[in-house]
C-alpha positions as a printed Julia matrix, in Angstrom:
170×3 Matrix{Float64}:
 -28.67  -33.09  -55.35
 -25.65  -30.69  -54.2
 -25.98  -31.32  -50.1
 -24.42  -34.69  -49.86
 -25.99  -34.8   -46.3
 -29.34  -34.49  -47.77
 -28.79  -37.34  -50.4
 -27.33  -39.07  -47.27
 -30.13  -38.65  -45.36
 -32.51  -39.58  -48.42
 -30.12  -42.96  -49.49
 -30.64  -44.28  -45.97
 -34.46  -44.13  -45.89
 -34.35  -41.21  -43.31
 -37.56  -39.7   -44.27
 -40.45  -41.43  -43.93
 -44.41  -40.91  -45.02
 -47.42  -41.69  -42.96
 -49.12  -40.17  -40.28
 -46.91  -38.92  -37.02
 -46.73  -36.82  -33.55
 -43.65  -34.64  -33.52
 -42.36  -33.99  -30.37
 -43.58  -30.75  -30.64
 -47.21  -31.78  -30.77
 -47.83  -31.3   -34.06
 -48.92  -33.9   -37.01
 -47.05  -34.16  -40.02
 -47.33  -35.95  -43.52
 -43.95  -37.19  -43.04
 -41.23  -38.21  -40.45
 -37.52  -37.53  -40.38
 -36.04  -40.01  -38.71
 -32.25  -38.81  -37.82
 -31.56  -40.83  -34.9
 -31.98  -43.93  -36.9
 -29.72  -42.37  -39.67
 -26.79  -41.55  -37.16
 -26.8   -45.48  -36.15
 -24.57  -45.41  -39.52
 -21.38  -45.08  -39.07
 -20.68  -43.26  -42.44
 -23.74  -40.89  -41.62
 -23.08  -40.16  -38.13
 -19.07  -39.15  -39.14
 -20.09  -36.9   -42.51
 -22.67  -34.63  -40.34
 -19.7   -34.6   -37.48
 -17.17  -33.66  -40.25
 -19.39  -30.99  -41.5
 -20.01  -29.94  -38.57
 -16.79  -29.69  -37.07
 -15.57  -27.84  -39.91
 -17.91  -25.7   -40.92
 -18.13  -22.98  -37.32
 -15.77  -22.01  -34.71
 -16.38  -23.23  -31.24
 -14.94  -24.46  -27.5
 -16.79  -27.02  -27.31
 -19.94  -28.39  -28.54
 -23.24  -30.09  -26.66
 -25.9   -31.65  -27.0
 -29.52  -32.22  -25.87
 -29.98  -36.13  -24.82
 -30.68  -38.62  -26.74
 -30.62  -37.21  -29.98
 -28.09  -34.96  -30.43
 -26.01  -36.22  -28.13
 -24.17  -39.21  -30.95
 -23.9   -35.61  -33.08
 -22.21  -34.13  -30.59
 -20.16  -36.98  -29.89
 -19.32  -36.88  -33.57
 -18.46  -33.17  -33.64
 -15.97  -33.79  -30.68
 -14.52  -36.25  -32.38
 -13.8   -34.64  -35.88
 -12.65  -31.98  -34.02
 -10.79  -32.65  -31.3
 -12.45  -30.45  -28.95
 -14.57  -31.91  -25.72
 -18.34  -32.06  -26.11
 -20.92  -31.86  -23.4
 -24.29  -33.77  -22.84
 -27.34  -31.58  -21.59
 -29.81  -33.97  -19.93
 -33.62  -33.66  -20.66
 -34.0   -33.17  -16.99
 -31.22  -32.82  -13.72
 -30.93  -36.05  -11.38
 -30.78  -35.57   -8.04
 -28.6   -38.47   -7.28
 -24.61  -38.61   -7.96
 -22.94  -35.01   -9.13
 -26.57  -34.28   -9.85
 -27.16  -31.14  -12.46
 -28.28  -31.11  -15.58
 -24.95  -30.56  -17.62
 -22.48  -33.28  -17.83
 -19.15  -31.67  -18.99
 -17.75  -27.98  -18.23
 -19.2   -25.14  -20.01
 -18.69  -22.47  -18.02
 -16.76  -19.14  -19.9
 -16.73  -21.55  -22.85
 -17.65  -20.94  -26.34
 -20.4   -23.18  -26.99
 -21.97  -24.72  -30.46
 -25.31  -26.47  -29.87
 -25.99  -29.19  -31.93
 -29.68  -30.75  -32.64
 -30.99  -33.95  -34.79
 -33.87  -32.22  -36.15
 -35.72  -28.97  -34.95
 -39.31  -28.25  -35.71
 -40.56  -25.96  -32.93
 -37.18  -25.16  -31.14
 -38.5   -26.9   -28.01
 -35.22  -29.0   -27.59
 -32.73  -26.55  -28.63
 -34.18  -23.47  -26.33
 -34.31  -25.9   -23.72
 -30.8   -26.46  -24.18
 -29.73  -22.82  -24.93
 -31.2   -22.01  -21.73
 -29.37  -24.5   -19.71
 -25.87  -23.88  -21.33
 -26.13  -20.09  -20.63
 -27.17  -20.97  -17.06
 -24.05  -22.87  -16.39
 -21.87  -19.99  -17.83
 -21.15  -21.21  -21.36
 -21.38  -18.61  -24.23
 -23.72  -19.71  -27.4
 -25.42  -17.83  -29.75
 -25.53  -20.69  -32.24
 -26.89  -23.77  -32.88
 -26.77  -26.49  -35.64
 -29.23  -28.93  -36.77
 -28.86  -32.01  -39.2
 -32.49  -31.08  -40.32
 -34.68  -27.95  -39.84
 -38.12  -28.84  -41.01
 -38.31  -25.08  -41.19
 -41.41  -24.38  -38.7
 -40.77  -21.87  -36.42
 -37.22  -22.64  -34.86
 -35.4   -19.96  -36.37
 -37.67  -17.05  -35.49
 -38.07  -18.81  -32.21
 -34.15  -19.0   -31.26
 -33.84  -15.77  -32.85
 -35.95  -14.27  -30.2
 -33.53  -15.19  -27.59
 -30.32  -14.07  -29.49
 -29.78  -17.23  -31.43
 -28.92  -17.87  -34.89
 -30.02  -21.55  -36.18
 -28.13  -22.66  -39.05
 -28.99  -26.45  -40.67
 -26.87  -28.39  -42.49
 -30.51  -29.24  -44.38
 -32.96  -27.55  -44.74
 -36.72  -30.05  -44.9
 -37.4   -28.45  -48.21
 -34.79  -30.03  -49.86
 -35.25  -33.7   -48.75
 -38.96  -33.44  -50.18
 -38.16  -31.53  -53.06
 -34.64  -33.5   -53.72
């Protein structure tokens, strides 16, 4: 296999068969289980370096929990700030749902794994309400149903460091 993050991902046991609920609602023969993965140290800084050098970009965010160690990683390997989108604003402290300045900012969104999109239009959304420019976003995994088309709709390109068909096909 070419994509040393795939054989990564495959060497650590990140793909699992069974019976599961995606987020997304849907069931599905197997699991991909990137949060786990990125507990690795060696994991977690090879998908930040790739990343971080592979696209332009301000800054980078992420959706909490699981893209926010990614975007961590990305910040790091870069040098450039990150920012952590919450899955919903508090109401309590600075409140909001952004932690980090985006505004007038060229954004890259980073996601674990996208399936639907759910996550990442959530976050798309709420980084072009605060004022941050992004057009992008990168995943560790797209299990390739529906994501692109759906970020494409709203002016998004997704790009994935892999692609699902190559960790079953590998």
């Amino acid at each position: 296999m070419v994509n040393s993050i795939a054989t990564l991902l495959l060497e650590s046991g990140a793909i699992e068969f069974g019976d599961f609920v995606l987020a997304s609602g849907a069931r599905s023969p197997y699991y991909i289980d990137i949060k786990a993965a990125t507990t690795k140290p060696a994991i977690l800084a090879a998908i930040g370096k790739a990343i971080a050098e592979g696209w332009e970009f301000d800054m980078v965010a992420g959706v909490a929990v699981g893209a926010v160690p990614i975007a961590v990683a990305v910040s790091l390997a870069s040098g450039r700030p990150y920012a952590i989108i919450r899955k919903e604003a508090k109401d309590h402290g600075k409140a909001g749902t952004i932690i980090g300045d985006v505004s007038g900012r060229n954004v890259l969104l980073v996601e674990d794994v996208t399936t639907s999109g759910g996550s990442a239009l959530y976050g798309l959304e709420a980084l072009r309400a605060a004022g941050a420019h992004v057009d992008r976003v990168v995943t560790v995994v797209d299990r390739e149903a529906g994501a692109h088309e759906a970020l494409a709709e709203k002016g998004a390109s997704l790009l994935a460091l892999v692609r699902v068909s190559e960790l079953l096909n590998g």
